[in-house]
C-alpha positions in Angstrom: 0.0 0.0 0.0 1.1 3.3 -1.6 0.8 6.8 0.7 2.4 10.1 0.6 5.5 11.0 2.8 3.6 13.7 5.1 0.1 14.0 5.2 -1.3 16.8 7.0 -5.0 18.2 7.1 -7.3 21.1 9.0 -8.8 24.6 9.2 -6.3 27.0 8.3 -3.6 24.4 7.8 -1.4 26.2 5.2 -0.7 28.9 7.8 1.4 26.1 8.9 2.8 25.3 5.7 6.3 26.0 5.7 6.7 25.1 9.3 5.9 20.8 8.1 8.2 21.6 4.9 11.1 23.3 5.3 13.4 20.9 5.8 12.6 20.4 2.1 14.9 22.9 0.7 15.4 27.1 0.5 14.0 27.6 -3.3 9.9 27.0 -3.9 8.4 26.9 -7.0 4.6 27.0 -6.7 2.6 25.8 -10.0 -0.8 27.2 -9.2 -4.2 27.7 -10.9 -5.4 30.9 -11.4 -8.2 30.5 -9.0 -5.7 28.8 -6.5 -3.4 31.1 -6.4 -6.5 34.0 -5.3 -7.2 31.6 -2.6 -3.9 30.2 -1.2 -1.2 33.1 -1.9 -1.6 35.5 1.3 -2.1 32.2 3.6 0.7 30.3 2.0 3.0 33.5 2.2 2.0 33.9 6.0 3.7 30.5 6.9 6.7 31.4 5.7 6.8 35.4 8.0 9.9 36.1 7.7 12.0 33.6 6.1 14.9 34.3 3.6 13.7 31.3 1.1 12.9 32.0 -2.6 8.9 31.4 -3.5 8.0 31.6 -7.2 4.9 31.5 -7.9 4.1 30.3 -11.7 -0.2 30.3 -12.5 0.3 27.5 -15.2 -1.6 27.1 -18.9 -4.9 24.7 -17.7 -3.8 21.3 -18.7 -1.2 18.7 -17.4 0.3 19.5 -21.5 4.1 18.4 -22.3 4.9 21.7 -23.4 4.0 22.5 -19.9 6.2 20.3 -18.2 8.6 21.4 -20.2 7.9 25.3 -19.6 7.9 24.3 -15.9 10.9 22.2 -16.1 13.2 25.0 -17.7 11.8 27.3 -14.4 13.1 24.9 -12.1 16.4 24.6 -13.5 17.4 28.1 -14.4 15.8 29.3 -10.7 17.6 26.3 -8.9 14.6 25.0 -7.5 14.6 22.2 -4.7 10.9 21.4 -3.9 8.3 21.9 -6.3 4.7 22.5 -5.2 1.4 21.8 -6.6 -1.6 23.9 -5.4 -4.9 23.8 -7.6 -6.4 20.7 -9.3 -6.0 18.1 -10.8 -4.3 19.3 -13.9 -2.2 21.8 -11.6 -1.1 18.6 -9.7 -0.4 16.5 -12.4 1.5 19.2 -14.4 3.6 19.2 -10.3 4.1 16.5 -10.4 5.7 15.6 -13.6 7.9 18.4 -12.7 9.2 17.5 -9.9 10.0 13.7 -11.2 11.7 14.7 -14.1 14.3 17.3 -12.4 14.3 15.1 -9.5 13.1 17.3 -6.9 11.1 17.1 -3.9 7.3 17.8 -4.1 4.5 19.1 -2.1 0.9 19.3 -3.0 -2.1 21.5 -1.8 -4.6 20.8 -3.2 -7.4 23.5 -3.6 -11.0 21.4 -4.4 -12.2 17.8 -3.3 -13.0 16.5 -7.1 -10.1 14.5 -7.9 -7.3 11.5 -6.3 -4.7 13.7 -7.7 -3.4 14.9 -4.9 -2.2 11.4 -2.9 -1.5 9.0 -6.0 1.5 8.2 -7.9 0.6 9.0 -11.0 -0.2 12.2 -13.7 -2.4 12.0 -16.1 -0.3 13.9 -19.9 -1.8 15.6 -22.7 0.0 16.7 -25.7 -0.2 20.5 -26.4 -3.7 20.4 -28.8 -5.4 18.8 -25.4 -5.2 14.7 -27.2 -4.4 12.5 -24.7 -0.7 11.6 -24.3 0.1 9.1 -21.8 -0.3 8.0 -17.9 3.3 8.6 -16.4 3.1 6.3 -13.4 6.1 7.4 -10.5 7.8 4.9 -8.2 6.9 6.8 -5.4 4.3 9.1 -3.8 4.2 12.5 -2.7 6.2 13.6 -0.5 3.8 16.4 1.5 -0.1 16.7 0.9 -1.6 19.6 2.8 -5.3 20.1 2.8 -6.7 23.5 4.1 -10.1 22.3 5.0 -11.2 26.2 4.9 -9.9 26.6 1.2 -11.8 23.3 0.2 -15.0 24.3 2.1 -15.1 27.7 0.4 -14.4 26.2 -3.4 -17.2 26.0 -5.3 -20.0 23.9 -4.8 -19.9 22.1 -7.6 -16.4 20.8 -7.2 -17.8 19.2 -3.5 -20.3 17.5 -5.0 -18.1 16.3 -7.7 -15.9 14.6 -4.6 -18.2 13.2 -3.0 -19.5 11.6 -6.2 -15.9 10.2 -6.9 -15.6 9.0 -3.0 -18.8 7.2 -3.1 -17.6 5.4 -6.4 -14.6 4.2 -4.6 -15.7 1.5 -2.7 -17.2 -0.3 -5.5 -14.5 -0.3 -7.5 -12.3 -1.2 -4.6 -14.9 -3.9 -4.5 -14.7 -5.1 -6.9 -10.5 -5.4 -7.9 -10.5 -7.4 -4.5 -13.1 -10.0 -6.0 -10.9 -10.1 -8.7 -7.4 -10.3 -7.5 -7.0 -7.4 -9.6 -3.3 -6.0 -9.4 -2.6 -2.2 -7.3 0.0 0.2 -8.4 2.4 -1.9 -6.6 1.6 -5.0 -9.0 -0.2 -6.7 -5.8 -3.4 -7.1 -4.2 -6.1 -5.0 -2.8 -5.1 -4.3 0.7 -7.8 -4.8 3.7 -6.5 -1.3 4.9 -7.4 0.1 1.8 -10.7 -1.6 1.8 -11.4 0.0 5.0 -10.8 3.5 3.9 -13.0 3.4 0.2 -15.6 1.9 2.5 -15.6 4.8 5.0 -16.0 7.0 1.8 -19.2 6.1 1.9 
């Protein structure tokens, strides 16, 4: 069974953010959606006061694209980035995380709705730049941080909690139904009972 490093969750949480990171490195990039970035900046830049580190903060092009990576990529190397961090959406993760992999850097994630898995699993989702479907790039490990502002994700939109709780509720019988199976995990084994446990609570 496959979890991220650091896991950390509540009201207000990311007023706490560099305090459970920065151990991670001195130089930030943080890929965020447009919308994510109105509603995480001042509370992100809070939990860092008055530190000396270097935060970048990039609002990225709306889809997990290669071009992207690539834009994204180039940023971390010319900037001398050490921890990449995701805060948005799925795409906003995904494009992260792909970032992060390929320069081989450390990588945090906040994520900023309820709607996808994005945040905790080891694996992006790739388009090519017109939008087609590219490729799954499955990583051989997960995240390293995941912080969830339960403030930010109670004030997103609506639509994006319903969305969640749709994809939550779906969970468990798919998790269901692999263990009837003996269908393989991410790790090429078997549906765990722990796992089991948690889809079912989803519900």
């Amino acid at each position: 069974m496959r979890a991220p490093l650091k896991y950390t969750q509540g009201s207000n949480a990311l007023k706490h953010f560099y305090e459970n990171i920065k151990e991670f490195g001195n130089n930030y990039l943080f890929i965020c959606s447009n919308s994510a970035y109105k509603s995480t900046h001042d509370l992100i830049e809070e939990s860092f006061k008055d530190s000396k580190t270097k935060r970048i903060y990039q609002i990225f092009g709306g889809i997990s694209s290669v071009g992207e990576i690539n834009k994204m990529r180039e940023i971390v190397r010319n900037e001398k980035i050490d921890v990449v961090v995701g805060v948005g959406g799925g795409s906003a993760i995904d494009t992260s995380k792909a970032t992060a992999y390929y320069e081989k850097k450390r990588i945090a994630i906040i994520p900023t709705v309820c709607a996808t898995d994005a945040p905790c699993t080891g694996l992006s989702v790739i388009y090519n730049d017109d939008h087609t479907f590219n490729s799954y790039l499955f990583y051989p490990n997960n995240l390293d941080f995941v912080l969830v502002d339960s403030l930010v994700i109670a004030n997103a939109p609506t639509k994006f909690l319903v969305a969640g709780m749709g994809d939550a509720l779906g969970t468990y019988f798919e998790s269901r139904e692999c263990y009837k199976t003996g269908s393989l995990s991410l790790e090429n084994g078997g549906i765990t009972l722990s796992s089991l446990a948690l889809c079912k609570l989803c519900c």
